[in-house]
Wavefront OBJ file of the C-alpha trace (Angstrom):
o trace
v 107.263 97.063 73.665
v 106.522 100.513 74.703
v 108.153 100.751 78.458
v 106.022 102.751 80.709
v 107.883 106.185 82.410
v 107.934 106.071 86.476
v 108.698 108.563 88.554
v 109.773 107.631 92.089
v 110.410 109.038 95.317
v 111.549 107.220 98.389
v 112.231 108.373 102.356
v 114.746 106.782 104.104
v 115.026 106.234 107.733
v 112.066 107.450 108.650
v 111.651 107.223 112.374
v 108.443 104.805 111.863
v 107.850 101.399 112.222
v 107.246 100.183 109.263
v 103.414 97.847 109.873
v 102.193 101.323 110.581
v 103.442 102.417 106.979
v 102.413 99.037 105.296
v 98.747 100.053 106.362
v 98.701 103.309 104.433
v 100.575 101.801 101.529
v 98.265 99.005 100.835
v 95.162 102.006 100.876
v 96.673 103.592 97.817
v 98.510 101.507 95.760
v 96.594 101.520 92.423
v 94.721 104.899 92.709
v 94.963 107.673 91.246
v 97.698 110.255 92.597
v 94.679 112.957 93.438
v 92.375 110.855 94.621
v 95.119 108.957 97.608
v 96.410 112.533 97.958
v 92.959 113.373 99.302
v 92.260 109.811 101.033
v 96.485 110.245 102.880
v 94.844 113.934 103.966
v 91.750 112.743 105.477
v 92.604 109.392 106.935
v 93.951 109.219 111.066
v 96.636 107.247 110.946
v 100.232 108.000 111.737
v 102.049 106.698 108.522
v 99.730 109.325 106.384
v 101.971 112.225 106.936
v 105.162 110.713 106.019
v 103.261 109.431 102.969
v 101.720 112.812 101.631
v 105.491 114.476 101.589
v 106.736 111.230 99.470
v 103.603 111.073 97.089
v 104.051 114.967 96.839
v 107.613 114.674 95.616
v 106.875 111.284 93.292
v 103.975 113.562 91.450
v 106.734 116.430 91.499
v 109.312 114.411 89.997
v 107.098 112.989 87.369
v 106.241 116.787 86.228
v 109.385 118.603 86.419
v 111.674 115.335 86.144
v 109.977 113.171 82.896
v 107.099 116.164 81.751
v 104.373 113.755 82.911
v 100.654 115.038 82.641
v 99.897 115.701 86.611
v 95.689 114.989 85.829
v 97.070 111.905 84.570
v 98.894 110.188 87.263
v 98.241 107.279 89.396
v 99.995 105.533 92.344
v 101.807 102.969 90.362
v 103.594 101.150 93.183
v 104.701 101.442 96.949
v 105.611 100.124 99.471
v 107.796 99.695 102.833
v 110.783 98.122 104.235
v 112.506 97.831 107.421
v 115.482 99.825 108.044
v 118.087 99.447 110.714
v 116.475 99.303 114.300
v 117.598 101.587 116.997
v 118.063 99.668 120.222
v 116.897 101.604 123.716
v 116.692 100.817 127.178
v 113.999 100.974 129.513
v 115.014 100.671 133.723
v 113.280 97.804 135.446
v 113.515 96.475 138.522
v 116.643 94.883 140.561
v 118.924 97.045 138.091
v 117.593 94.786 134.836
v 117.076 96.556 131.615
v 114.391 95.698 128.924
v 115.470 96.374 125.682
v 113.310 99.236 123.609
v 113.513 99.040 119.399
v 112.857 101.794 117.476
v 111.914 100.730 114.586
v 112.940 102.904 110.765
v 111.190 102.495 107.539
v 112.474 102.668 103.993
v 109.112 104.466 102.037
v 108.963 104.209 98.258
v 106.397 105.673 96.067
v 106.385 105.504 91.922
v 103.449 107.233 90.187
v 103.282 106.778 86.358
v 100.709 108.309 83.304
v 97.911 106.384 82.983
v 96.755 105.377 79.050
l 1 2 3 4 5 6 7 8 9 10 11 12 13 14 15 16 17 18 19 20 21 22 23 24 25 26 27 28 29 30 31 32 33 34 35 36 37 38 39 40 41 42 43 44 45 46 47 48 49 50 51 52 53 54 55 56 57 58 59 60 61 62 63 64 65 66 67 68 69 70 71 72 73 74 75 76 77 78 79 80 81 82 83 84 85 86 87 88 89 90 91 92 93 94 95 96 97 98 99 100 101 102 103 104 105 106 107 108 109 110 111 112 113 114 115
């Protein structure tokens, strides 16, 4: 069996909760790496940003990393998981306190060469 090449690239602790990241990853996954570069740059939604940067350095790490054919790439996998929540406080009334989380997101992106 001839095992596929991926190249990955992840961001850690990315100040984002991660359902807003989940959206944008399920829009790619399976397309080719040009063709979600251009949907992540035209699409309004707050995870695209975080996910150009990380498909960016996936399709830069298959080039310079494992001399992979850039025309020839396509979002292999990706996907999202929680990281650690930062916990906040918001002032209420009678001196209570409601508890704010900030939610982090682990973002991973693989591309490999397509046949």
């Amino acid at each position: 069996m001839d095992e596929k090449k991926i190249a990955r690239a992840e961001h850690r602790y990315a100040r984002i909760s991660p359902r807003k990241v989940e959206i944008v990853c399920n829009m790619i996954r399976g397309k080719d790496a040009k063709y979600a570069m251009a949907l992540l740059e035209n699409t309004p939604k707050a995870g695209c940003e975080l996910m150009i940067k990380v498909l960016k350095s996936a399709m830069a790490n298959a080039e310079n990393n494992f001399e992979m054919d850039p025309e020839k790439l396509y979002v292999a996998e990706t996907y999202v998981g929680a990281g650690p929540i930062l916990k906040r406080g918001m002032p209420r009334a009678q001196g209570r306190m409601y508890r704010i989380n900030k939610r982090t997101s682990h973002i991973t992106v693989a591309v490999a060469e397509r046949d």
